[in-house]
C-alpha positions as CSV (number, residue, x, y, z in Angstrom):
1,X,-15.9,-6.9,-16.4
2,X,-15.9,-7.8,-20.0
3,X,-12.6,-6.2,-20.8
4,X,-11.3,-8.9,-17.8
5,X,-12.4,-12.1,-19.6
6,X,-11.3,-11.5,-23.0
7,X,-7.6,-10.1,-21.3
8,X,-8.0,-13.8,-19.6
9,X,-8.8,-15.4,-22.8
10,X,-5.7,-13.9,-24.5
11,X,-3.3,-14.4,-21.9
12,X,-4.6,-18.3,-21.7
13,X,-3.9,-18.3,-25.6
14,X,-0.4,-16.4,-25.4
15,X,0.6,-19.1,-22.3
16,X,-0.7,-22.1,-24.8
17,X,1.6,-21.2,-27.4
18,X,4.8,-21.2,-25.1
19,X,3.7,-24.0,-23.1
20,X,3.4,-21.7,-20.2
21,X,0.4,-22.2,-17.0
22,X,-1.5,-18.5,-17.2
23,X,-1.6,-19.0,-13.3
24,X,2.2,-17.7,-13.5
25,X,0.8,-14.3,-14.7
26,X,0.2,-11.7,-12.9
27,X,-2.1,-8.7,-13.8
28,X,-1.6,-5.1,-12.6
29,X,-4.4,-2.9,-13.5
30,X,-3.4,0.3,-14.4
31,X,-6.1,2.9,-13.2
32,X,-4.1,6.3,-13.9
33,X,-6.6,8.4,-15.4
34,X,-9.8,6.6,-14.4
35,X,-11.6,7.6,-11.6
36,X,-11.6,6.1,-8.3
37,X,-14.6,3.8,-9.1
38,X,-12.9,2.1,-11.5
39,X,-10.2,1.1,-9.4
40,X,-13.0,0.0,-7.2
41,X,-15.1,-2.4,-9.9
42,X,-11.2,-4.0,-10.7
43,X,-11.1,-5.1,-6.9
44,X,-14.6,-6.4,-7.0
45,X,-13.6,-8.1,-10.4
46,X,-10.6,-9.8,-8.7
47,X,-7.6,-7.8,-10.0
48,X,-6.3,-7.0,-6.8
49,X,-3.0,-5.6,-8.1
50,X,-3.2,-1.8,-8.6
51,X,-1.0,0.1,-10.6
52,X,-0.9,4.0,-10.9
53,X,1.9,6.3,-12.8
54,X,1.6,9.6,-11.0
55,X,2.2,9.7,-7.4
56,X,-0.3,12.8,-6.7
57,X,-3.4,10.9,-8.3
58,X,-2.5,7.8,-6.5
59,X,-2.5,9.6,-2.7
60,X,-5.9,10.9,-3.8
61,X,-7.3,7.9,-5.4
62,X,-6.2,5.6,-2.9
63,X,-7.8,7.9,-0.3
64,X,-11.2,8.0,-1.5
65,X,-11.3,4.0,-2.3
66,X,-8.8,3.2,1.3
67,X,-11.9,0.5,2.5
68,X,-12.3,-1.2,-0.9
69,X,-8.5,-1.5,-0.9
70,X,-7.8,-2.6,2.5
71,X,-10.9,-5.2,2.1
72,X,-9.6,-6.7,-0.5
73,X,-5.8,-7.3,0.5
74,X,-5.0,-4.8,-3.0
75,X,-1.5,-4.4,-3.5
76,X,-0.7,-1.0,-4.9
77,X,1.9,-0.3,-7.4
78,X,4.2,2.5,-8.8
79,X,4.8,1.9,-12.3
80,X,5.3,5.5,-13.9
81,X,8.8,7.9,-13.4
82,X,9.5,8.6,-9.9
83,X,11.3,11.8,-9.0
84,X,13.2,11.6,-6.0
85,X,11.1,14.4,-4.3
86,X,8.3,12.7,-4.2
87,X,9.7,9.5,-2.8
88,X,8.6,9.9,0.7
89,X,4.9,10.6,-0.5
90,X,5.7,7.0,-2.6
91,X,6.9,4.8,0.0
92,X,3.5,5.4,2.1
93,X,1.0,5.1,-0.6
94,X,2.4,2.1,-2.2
95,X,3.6,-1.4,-1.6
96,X,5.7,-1.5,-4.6
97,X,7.6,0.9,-6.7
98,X,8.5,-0.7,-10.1
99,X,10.4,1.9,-11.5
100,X,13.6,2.3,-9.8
101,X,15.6,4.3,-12.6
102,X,18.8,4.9,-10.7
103,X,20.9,4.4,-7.7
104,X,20.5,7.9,-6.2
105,X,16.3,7.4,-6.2
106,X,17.3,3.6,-4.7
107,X,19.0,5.5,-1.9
108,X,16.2,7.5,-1.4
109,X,13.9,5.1,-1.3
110,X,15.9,3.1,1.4
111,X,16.1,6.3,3.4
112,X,12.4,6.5,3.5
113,X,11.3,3.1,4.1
114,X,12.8,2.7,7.5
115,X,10.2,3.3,9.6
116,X,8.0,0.4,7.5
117,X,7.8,-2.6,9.2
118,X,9.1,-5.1,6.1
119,X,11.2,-4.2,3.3
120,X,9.7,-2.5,0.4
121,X,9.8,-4.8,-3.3
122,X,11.3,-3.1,-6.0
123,X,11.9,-3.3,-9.4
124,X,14.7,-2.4,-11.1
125,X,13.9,-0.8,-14.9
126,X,15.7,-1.5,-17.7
127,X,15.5,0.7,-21.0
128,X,15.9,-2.6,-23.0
129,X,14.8,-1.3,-25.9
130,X,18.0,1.7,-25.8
131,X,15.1,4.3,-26.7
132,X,16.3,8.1,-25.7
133,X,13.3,9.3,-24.3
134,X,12.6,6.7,-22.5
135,X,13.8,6.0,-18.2
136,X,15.6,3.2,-17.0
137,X,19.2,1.5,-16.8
138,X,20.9,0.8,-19.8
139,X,20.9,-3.0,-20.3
140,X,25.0,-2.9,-20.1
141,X,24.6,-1.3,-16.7
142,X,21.1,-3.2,-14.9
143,X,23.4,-6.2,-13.7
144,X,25.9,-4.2,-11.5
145,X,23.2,-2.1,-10.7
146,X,20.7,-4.1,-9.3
147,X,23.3,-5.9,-6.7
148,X,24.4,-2.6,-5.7
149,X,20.2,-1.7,-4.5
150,X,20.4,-5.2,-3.4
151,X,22.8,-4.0,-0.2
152,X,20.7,-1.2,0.4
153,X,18.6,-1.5,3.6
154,X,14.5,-1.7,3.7
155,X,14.8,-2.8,0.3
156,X,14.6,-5.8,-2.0
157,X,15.0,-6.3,-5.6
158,X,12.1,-8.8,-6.9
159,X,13.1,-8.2,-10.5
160,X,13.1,-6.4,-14.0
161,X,10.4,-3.6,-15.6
162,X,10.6,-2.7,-19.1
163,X,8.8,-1.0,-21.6
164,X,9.2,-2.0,-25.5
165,X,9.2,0.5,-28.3
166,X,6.1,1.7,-29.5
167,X,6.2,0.2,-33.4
168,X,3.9,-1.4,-35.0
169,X,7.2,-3.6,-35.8
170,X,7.1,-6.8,-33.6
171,X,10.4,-8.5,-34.3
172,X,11.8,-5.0,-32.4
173,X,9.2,-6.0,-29.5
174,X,10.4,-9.3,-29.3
175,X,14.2,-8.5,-29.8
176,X,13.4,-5.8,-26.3
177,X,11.4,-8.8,-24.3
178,X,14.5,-10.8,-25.1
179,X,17.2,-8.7,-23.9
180,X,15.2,-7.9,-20.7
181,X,14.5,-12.0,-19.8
182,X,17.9,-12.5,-20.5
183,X,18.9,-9.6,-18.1
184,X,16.7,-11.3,-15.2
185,X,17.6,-14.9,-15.9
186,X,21.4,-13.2,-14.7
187,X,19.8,-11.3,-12.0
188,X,18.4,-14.9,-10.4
189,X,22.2,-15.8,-10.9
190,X,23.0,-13.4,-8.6
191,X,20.9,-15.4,-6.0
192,X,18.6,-15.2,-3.2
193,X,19.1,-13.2,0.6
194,X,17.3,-10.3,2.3
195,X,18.0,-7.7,-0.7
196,X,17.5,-9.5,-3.3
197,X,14.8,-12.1,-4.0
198,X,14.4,-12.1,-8.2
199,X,10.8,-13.7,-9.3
200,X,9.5,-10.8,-11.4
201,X,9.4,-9.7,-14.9
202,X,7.4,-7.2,-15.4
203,X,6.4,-6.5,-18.9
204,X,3.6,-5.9,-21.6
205,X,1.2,-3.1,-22.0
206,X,-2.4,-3.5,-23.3
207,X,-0.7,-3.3,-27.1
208,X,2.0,-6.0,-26.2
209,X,1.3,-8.2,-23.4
210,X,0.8,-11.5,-25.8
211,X,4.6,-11.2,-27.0
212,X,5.6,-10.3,-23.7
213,X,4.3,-13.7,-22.0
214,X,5.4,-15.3,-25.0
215,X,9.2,-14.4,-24.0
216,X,8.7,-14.9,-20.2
217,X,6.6,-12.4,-18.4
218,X,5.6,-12.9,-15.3
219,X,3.5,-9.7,-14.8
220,X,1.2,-7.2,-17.3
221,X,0.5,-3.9,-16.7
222,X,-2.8,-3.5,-18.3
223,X,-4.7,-0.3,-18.6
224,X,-6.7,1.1,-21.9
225,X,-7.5,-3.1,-22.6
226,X,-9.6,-3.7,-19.3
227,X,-10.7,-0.2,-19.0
228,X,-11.3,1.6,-22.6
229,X,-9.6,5.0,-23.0
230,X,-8.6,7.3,-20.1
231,X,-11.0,9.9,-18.7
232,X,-8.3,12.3,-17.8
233,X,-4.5,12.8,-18.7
């Protein structure tokens, strides 16, 4: 995959200038939209983190490519909105939900997991960049927050998800990446036990993942920059 080695060469470039090892990022490949042979040629190229945004696309996806995916060892991601209806569907077709939004979908989540035989990782998403439209804790809130869905059973907080404005403007990209790694360096603070085990930032998008390792991502989610444009909505 082309669109693979130049990501590679820009993250090792992003990692030189903060003195950072490009081993300590992670890449989820975002495969909403693309069909399920895409997700397929991203396992054979190695990225063996999946991401997906809808929860309907991924139960269909996932089913048409469930030998690829198990051969591989892919963990599967929820990265999009998550309504609380549709938790239940969630739980089963992924390993990890990165968008946990609020306390009453954390509960939900724990009610659904019991039956798994480990506890589900979760992210907890922060709308560092205090945009309206957009999900996620407000940064004032994410602390208290986050230990709260740390108590919660069949579930452990790994970290932090956010999503920067979409500007053109990247001191406001920067300022956002800021605020959220200075959110997670107090979430580590919190400390380590069943619930709560912090080691993951997860932001950057194809348009922003240079800054985003710059100011201490551990994890990309990277779609339209290893795969072109989107087939489908």
């Amino acid at each position: 995959m082309d669109g693979l080695r130049r990501v590679e060469d820009r993250i090792a470039r992003a990692c030189a200038r903060c003195g950072r090892d490009p081993s300590e990022i992670h890449i989820v490949a975002i495969t909403k939209g693309h069909p399920a042979s895409t997700l397929v040629a991203a396992l054979e190229a190695g990225l063996h983190r999946i991401g997906e945004n809808r929860v309907d696309e991924a139960v269909e996806k996932f089913s048409a490519a469930a030998e690829p995916l198990e051969r591989h060892g892919a963990v599967r991601h929820m990265v999009g909105h998550l309504q609380r209806n549709k938790a239940r569907l969630a739980v089963r077709a992924f390993d990890w939900i990165q968008s946990v939004d609020s306390l009453r979908l954390a509960e939900e989540l724990s009610r659904r997991v019991q039956d798994r035989p480990e506890r589900m990782p979760v992210l907890i998403e922060v709308n560092a960049g205090g945009e309206d439209q957009k999900h996620g804790f407000p940064p004032e809130q994410a602390l208290e927050e986050a230990a709260r869905i740390a108590e919660l059973p069949g579930l452990t907080v790994r970290g932090l998800m956010t999503m920067a404005p979409f500007t053109s403007d990247e001191r406001i990209v920067r300022d956002t990446f800021r605020r959220a790694r200075a959110l997670f360096e107090r979430v580590a603070e919190l400390g380590d036990g069943e619930g709560l085990a912090p080691d993951t930032l997860s932001m950057g998008m194809s348009g922003d993942f240079g800054p985003a390792i710059e100011e201490g991502s551990t994890m990309v989610r990277l779609g339209t920059v290893l795969f072109g444009p989107r087939e489908k909505g």
